[in-house]
C-alpha positions as CSV (number, residue, x, y, z in Angstrom):
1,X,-16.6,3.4,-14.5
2,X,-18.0,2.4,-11.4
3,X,-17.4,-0.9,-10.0
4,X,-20.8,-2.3,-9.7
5,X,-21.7,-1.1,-12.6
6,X,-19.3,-3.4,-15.5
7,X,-21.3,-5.7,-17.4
8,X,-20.8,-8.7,-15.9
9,X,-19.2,-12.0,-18.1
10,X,-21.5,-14.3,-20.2
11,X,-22.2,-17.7,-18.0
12,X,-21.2,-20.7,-19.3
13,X,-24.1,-23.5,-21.1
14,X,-24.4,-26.2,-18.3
15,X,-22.8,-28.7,-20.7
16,X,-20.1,-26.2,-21.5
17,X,-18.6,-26.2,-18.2
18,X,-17.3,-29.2,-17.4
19,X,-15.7,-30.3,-21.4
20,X,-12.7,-29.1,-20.1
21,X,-8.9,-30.8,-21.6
22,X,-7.2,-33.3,-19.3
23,X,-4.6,-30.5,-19.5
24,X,-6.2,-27.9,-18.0
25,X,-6.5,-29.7,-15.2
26,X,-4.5,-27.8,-12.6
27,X,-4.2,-28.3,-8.4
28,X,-4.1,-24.8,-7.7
29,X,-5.5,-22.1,-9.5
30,X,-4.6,-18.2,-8.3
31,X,-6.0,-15.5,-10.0
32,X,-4.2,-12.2,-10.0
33,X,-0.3,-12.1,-10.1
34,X,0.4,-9.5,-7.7
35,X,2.2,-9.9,-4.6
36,X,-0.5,-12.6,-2.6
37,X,-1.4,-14.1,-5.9
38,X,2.7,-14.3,-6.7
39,X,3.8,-15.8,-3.0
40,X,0.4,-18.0,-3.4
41,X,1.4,-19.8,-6.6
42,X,5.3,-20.1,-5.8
43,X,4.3,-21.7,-2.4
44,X,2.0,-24.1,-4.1
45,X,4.5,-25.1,-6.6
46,X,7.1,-26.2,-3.9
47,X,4.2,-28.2,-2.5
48,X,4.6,-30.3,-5.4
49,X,1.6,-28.9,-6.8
50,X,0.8,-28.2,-10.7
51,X,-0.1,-24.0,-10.7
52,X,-1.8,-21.7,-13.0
53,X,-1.6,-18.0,-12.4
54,X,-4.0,-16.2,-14.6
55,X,-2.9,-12.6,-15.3
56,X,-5.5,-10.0,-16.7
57,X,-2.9,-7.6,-17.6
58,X,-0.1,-8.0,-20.8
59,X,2.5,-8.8,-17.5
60,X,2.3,-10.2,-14.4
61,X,2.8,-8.6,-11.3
62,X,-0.6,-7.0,-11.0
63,X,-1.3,-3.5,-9.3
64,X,1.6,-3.4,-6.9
65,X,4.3,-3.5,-9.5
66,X,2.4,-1.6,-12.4
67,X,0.1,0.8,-10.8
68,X,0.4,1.0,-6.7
69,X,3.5,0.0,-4.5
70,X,6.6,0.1,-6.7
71,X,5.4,2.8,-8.7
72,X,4.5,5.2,-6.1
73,X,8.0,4.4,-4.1
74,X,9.8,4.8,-7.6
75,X,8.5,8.0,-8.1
76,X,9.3,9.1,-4.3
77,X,12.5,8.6,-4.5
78,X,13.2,9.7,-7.9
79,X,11.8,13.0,-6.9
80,X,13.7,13.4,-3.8
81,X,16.7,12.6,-5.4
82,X,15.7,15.4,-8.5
83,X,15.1,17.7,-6.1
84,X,18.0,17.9,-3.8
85,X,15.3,18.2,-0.9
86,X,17.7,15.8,0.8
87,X,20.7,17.9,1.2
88,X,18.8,21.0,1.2
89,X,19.5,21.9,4.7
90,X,23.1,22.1,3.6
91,X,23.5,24.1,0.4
92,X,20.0,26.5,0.5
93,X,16.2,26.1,0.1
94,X,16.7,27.2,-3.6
95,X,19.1,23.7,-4.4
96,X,18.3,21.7,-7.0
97,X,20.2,18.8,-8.4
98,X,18.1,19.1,-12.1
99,X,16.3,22.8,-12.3
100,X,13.4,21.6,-14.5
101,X,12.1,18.1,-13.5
102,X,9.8,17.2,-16.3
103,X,7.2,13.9,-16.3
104,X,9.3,12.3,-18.3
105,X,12.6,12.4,-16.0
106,X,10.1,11.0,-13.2
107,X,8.4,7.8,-15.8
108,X,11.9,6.9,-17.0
109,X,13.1,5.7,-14.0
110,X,9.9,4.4,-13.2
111,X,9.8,2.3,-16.3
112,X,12.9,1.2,-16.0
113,X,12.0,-0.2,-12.3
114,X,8.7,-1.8,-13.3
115,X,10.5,-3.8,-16.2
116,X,12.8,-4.8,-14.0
117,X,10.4,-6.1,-11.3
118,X,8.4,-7.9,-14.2
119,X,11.5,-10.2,-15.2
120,X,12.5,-10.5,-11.8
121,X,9.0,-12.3,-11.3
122,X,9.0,-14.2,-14.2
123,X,12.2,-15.7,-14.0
124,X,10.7,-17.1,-10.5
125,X,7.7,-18.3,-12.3
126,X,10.0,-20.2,-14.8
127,X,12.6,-21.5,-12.1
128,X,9.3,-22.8,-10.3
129,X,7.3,-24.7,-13.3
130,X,4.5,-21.9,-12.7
131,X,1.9,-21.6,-15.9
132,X,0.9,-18.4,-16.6
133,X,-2.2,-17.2,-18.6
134,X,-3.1,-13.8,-19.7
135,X,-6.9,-13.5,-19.7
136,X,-10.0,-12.3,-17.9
137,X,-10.9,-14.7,-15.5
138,X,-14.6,-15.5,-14.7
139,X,-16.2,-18.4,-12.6
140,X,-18.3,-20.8,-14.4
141,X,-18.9,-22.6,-10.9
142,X,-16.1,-23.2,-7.9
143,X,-13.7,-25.3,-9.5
144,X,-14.5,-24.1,-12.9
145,X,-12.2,-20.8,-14.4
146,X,-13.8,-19.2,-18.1
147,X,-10.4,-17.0,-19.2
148,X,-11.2,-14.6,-22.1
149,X,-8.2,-14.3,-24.0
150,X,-6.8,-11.2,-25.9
151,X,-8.1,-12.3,-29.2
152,X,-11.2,-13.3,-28.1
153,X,-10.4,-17.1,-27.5
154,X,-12.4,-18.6,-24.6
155,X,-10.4,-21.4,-22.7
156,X,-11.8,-23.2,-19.7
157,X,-9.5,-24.7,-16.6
158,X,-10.5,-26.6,-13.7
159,X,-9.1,-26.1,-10.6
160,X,-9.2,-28.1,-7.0
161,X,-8.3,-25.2,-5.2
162,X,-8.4,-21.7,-6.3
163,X,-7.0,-18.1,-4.5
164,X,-8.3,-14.8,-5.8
165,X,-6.4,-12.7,-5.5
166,X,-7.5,-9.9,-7.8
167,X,-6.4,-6.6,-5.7
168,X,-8.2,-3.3,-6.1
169,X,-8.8,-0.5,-8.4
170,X,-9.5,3.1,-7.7
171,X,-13.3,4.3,-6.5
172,X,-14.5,6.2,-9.8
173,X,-17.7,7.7,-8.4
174,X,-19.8,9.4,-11.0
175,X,-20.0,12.8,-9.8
176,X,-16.2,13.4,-10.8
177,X,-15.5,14.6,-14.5
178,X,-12.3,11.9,-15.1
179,X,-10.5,12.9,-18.2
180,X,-7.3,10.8,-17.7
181,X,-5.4,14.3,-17.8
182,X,-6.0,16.8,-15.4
183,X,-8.9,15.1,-13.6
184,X,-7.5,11.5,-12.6
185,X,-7.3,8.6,-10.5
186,X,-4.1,7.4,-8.8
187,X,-4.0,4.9,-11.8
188,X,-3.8,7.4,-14.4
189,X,-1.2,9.9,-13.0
190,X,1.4,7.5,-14.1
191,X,0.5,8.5,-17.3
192,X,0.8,12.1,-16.9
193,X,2.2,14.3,-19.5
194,X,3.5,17.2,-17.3
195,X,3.9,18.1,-14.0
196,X,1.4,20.4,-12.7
197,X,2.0,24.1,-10.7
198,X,-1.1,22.9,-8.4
199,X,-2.5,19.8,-7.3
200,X,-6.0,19.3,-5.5
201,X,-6.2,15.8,-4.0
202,X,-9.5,14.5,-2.7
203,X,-9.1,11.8,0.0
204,X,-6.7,12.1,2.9
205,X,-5.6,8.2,2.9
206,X,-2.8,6.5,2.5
207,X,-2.4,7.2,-1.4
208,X,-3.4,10.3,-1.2
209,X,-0.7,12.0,1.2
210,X,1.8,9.8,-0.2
211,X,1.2,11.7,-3.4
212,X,0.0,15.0,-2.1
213,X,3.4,15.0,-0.2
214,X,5.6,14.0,-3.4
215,X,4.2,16.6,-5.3
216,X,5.1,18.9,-2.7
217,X,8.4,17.8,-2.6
218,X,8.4,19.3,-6.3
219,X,7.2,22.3,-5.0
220,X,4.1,22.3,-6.8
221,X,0.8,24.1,-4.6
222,X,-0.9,21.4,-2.8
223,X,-4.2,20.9,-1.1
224,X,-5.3,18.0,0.7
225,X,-9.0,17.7,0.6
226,X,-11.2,15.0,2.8
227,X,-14.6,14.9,4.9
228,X,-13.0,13.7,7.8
229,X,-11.4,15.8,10.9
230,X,-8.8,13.1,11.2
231,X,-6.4,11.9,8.6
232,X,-4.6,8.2,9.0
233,X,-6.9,7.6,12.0
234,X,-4.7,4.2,13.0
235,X,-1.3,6.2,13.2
236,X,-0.2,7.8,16.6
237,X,-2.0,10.8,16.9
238,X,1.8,12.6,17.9
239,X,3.0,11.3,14.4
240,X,0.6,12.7,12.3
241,X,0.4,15.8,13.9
242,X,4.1,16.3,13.8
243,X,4.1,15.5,10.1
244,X,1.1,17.8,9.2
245,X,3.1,20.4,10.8
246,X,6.0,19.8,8.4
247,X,3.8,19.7,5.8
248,X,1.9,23.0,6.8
249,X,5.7,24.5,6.9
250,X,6.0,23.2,3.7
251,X,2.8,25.2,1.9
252,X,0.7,22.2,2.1
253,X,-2.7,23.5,2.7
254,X,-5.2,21.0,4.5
255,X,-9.4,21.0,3.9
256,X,-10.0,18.4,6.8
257,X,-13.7,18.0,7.0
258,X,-14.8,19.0,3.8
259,X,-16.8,17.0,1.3
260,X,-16.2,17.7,-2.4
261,X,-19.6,18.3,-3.9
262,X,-18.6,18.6,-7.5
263,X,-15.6,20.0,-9.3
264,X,-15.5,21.6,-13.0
265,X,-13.5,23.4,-15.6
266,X,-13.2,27.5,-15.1
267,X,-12.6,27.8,-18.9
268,X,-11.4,31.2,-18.6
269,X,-8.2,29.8,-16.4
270,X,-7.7,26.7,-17.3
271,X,-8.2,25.7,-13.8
272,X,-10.6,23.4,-12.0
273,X,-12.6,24.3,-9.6
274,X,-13.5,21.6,-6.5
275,X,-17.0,23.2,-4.9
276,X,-16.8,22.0,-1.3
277,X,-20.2,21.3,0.9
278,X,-19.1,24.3,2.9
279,X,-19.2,26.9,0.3
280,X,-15.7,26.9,0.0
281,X,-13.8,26.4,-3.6
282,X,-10.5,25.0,-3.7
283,X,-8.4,25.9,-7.4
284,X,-6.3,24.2,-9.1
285,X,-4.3,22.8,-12.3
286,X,-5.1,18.9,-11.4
287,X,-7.2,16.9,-9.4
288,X,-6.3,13.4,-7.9
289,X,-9.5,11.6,-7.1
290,X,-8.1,9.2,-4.3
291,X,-11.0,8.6,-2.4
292,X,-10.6,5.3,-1.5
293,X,-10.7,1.3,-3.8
294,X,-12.6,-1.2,-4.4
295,X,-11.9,-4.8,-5.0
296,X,-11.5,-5.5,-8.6
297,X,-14.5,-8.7,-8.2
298,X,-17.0,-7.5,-10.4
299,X,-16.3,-9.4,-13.8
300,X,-14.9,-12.6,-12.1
301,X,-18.7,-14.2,-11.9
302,X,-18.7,-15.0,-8.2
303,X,-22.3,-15.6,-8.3
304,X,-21.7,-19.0,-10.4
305,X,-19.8,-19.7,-7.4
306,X,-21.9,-18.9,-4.2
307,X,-19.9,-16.0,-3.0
308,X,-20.7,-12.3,-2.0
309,X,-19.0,-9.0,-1.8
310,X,-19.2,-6.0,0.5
311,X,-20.2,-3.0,-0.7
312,X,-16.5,-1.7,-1.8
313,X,-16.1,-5.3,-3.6
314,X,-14.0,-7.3,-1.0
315,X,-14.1,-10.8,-0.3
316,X,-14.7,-12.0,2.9
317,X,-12.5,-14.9,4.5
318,X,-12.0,-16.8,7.5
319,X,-8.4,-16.9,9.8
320,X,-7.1,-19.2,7.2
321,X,-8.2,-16.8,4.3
322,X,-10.5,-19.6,3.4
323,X,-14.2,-17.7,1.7
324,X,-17.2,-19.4,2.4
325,X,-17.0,-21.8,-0.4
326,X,-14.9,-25.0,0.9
327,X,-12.1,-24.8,-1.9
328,X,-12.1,-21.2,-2.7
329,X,-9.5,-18.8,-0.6
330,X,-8.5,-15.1,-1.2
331,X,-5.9,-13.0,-0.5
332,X,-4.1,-9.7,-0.7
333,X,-6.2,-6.4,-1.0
334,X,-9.3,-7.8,-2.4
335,X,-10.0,-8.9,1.3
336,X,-9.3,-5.5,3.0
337,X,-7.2,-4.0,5.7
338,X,-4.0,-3.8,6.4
339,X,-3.8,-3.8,2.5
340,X,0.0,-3.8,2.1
341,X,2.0,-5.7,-0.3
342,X,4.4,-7.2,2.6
343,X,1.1,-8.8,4.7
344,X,0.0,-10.1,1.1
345,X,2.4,-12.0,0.5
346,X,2.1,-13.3,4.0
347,X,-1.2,-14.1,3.1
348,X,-0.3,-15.7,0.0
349,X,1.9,-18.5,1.3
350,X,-0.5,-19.2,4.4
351,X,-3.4,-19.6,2.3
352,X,-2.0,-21.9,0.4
353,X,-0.4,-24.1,3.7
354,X,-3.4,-24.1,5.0
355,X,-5.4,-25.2,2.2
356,X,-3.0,-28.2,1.8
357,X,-2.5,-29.0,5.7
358,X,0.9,-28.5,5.6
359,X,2.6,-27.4,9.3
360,X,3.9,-23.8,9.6
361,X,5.0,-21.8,12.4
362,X,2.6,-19.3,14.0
363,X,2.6,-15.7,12.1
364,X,3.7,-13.5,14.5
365,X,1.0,-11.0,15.2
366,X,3.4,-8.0,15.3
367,X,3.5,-6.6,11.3
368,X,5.1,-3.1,10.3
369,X,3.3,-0.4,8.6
370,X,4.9,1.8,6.3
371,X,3.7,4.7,4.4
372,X,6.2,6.0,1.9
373,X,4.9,10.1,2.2
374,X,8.0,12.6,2.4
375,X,8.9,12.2,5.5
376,X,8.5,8.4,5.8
377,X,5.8,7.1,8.4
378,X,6.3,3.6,9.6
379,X,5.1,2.0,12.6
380,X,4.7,-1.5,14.4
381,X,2.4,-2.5,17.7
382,X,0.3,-0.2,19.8
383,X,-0.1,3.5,19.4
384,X,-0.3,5.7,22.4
385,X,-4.2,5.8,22.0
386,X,-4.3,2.1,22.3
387,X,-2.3,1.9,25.5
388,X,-4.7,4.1,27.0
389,X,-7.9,2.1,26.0
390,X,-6.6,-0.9,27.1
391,X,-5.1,0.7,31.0
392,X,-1.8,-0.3,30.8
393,X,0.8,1.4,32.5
394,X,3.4,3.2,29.9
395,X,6.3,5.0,29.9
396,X,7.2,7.0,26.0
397,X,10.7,7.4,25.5
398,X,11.2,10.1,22.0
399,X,14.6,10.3,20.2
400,X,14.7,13.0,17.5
401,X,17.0,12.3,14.3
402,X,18.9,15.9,15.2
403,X,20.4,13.9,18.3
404,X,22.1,11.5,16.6
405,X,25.4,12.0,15.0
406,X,24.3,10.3,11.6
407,X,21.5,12.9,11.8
408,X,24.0,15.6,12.1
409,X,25.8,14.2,8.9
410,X,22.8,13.8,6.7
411,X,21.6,17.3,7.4
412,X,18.5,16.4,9.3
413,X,16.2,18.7,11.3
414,X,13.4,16.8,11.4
415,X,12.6,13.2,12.2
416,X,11.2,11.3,15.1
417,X,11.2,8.0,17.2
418,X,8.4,7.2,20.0
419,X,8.8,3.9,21.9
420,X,6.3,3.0,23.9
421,X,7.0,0.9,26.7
422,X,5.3,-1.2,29.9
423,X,5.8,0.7,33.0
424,X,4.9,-3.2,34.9
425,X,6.8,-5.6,32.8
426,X,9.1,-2.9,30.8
427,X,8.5,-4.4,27.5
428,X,8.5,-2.7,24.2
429,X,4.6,-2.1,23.0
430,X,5.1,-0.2,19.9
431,X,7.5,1.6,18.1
432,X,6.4,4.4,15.7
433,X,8.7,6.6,13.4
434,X,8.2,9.4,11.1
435,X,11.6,10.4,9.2
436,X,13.6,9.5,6.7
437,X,14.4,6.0,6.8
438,X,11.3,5.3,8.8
439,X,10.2,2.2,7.1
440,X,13.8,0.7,7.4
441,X,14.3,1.6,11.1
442,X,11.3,-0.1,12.5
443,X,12.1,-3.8,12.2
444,X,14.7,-3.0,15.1
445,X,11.5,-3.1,17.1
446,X,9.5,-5.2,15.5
447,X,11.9,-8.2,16.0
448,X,12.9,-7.0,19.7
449,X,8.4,-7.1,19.8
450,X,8.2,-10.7,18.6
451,X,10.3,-11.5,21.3
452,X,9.2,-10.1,24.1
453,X,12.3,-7.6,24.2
454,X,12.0,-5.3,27.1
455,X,13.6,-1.5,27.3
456,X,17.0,-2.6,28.9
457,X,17.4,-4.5,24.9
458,X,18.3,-0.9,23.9
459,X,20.4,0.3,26.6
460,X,22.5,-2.9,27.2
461,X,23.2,-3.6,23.7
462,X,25.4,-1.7,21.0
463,X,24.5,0.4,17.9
464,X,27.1,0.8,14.8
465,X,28.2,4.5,15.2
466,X,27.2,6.7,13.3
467,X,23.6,5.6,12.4
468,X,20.0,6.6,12.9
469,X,19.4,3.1,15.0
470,X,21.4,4.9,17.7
471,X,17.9,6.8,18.5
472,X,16.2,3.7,19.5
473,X,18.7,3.8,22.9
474,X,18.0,7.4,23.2
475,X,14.2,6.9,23.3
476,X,15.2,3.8,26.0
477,X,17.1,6.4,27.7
478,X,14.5,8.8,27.4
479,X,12.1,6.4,28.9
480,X,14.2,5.0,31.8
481,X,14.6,8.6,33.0
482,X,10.5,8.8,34.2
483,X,10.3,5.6,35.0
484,X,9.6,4.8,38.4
485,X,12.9,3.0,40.1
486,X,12.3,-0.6,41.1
């Protein structure tokens, strides 16, 4: 169902709203227990504050441990590791480590993973006096929370400050025929009964080509469907191009600038059929709708409470992720880009600092970006494209995995590092990495970015040996060789 269009929670009688129990008077109130709503209430409870976290689900830990993040990661590496792809280049295109890989190898290690994630989190709730209700939260004004309860119980609690920090939910729109089976959301493939022998996936983001790639990995027929030209249009445009060109080598086919105008059933095959705006039809077993999310704000009553939301349903705040109303902050990916688990909790424990006064050192503006595809993309600072808006003088220094001794022992042929650097001042201006171990590899040059580390960082200093760090000093190397001598 469409966002916009849930019914929207019953407001509180005026007199209603304010008989609320001495005890349910809290300091901070966060709603959503995912990874800004779980570093929001953890920080406030160190603060000295009393904290409620109100949890729509059965668990806490929200979307990124039960449907997004660790899910998708979980089932990335569980299929890698199914698959033999990893050692592939050793014993044979044709290796497998299990020759049938059903759904259910792939959920039981995700289930295992999740439930141990969940009482991870609640033990820190515990160790930190944090309350937790399970509910559906909804404004009655902006310090007072309505939770609907499982059984239909209707509790009120008053809070002085408040965080959402709801997350998102898939885009549903109506012209796709969902049937939780074969014609999902990202949401519902965790659910899936069997692996498919083709895949259509509409929407080229994030999500999708994590997914789309995975699948591929399982050697299932995938196509990658989207209306724009351009896929993962803040990555370096060398990246993406030299992973679509794995993935093209792979059988991946790509239908970039194409609009799905309505997809249906071909009873005779069993298949569905995805009509594209240009005539074409793209076939297949399943369809992954991942189009895109919206912010999950539609039953949480922000009109009792003076605030709007943009047309996808995210909150808009202010540099202290403070929304227009005084006590009322919001976090996490309810308020948009970068929309990543790691800047959430960031976002989390500055809200809360600042909504308190409390001193904190300045967040370094330099934040890694990971996307957990097969291979890994990861990335931190400018892309080449940037450098060139902005006129400044660069050098790129490129280290391929194949050049490095550990690369050699893993069986790699693929795998990239691009360092950009300042042909003026010689500093490091962005690091970018697709390969495995991508997301790992990339806080070498984040921390050498937060402080100002230059190029000779990499040549002057030493690397264990064998690893794949050793490529940041070949991409120094690389550099230093067309630099101008000064």
């Amino acid at each position: 169902m469409n966002a916009k269009t849930e019914q929207k929670p019953q407001v509180l009688p005026e007199k209603a709203k304010f008989k609320v129990n001495p005890q349910n008077h809290y300091d901070l109130i966060v709603i959503g227990s995912g990874p800004g709503g779980r570093s929001a209430a953890i920080q406030g409870a160190k603060l000295g504050k009393r904290v409620l976290v109100i949890e729509k689900g059965h668990k806490i830990g929200g979307v990124s441990v039960h449907t997004g993040t660790i899910p998708s990661k979980t089932m990335r590496e569980t299929v890698l590791n199914l698959s033999g792809m990893r050692e592939r280049e050793f014993y044979g295109l044709s290796y497998r480590v299990k020759e049938n890989i059903s759904a259910q190898d792939i959920l039981e290690r995700l289930n295992k993973t999740l439930s141990h994630e969940v009482e991870i989190q609640e033990i820190q709730f515990q160790r930190n006096q944090v309350e937790t209700l399970y509910g559906m939260a909804s404004f009655a004004d902006k310090n007072h929370i309505q939770i609907e309860m499982e059984h239909g119980e209707n509790v009120i609690v008053r809070g002085e400050t408040i965080i959402i920090a709801v997350g998102t939910k898939p885009y549903r729109p109506d012209y796709v025929p969902f049937n939780g089976q074969t014609v999902i959301d990202s949401d519902e493939l965790l659910s899936m009964e069997k692996i498919p022998s083709s895949l259509a996936v509409v929407g080229a983001g994030v999500i999708g080509l994590e997914y789309a790639t995975i699948f591929s990995a399982l050697d299932v027929s995938v196509t990658l469907i989207d209306p724009r030209t351009k896929i993962l249009d803040f990555v370096d445009r060398e990246i993406i191009q030299y992973m679509v060109n794995q993935l093209r080598d792979r059988g991946v086919t790509f239908r970039l600038g194409h609009k799905v105008e309505s997809i249906e059933r071909d009873e005779v095959s069993g298949r569905h059929l995805c009509h594209l705006h240009s005539g074409r039809l793209v076939k297949a077993e399943m369809v992954l709708f991942a189009a895109g999310r919206v912010g999950s704000t539609s039953s949480l009553g922000l009109e009792n409470c003076g605030l709007d939301v943009d047309e996808r349903g995210r909150v808009t705040v202010n540099n202290d992720f403070q929304t227009s109303v005084d006590n009322i902050y919001a976090v996490g990916d309810v308020i948009g880009f970068p929309s990543l688990a790691s800047t959430s909790m960031e976002q989390g424990r500055v809200a809360v600092c600042r909504a308190y006064n409390q001193p904190m050192s300045t967040t370094s503006e330099y934040f890694p970006y990971g996307i957990y595809s097969v291979p890994e993309i990861s990335m931190v600072g400018m892309t080449e494209e940037d450098v060139q808006k902005r006129n400044i003088p660069y050098e790129v220094g490129v280290a391929r995995f194949r050049e490095t001794a550990r690369g050699q022992i893993m069986g790699l042929t693929t795998g990239l590092m691009k360092c950009i650097f300042s042909i003026k001042t010689r500093r490091l201006l962005g690091v970018h990495i697709v390969g495995e171990g991508a997301t790992e590899l990339v806080h070498i040059g984040q921390a050498v970015m937060a402080h100002k580390g230059k190029l000779n960082f990499f040549i002057d200093n030493t690397f264990n040996y064998p690893t794949l760090a050793e490529a940041y000093k070949i991409a120094a190397l690389d550099a230093l060789g067309r630099m101008p001598v000064k």
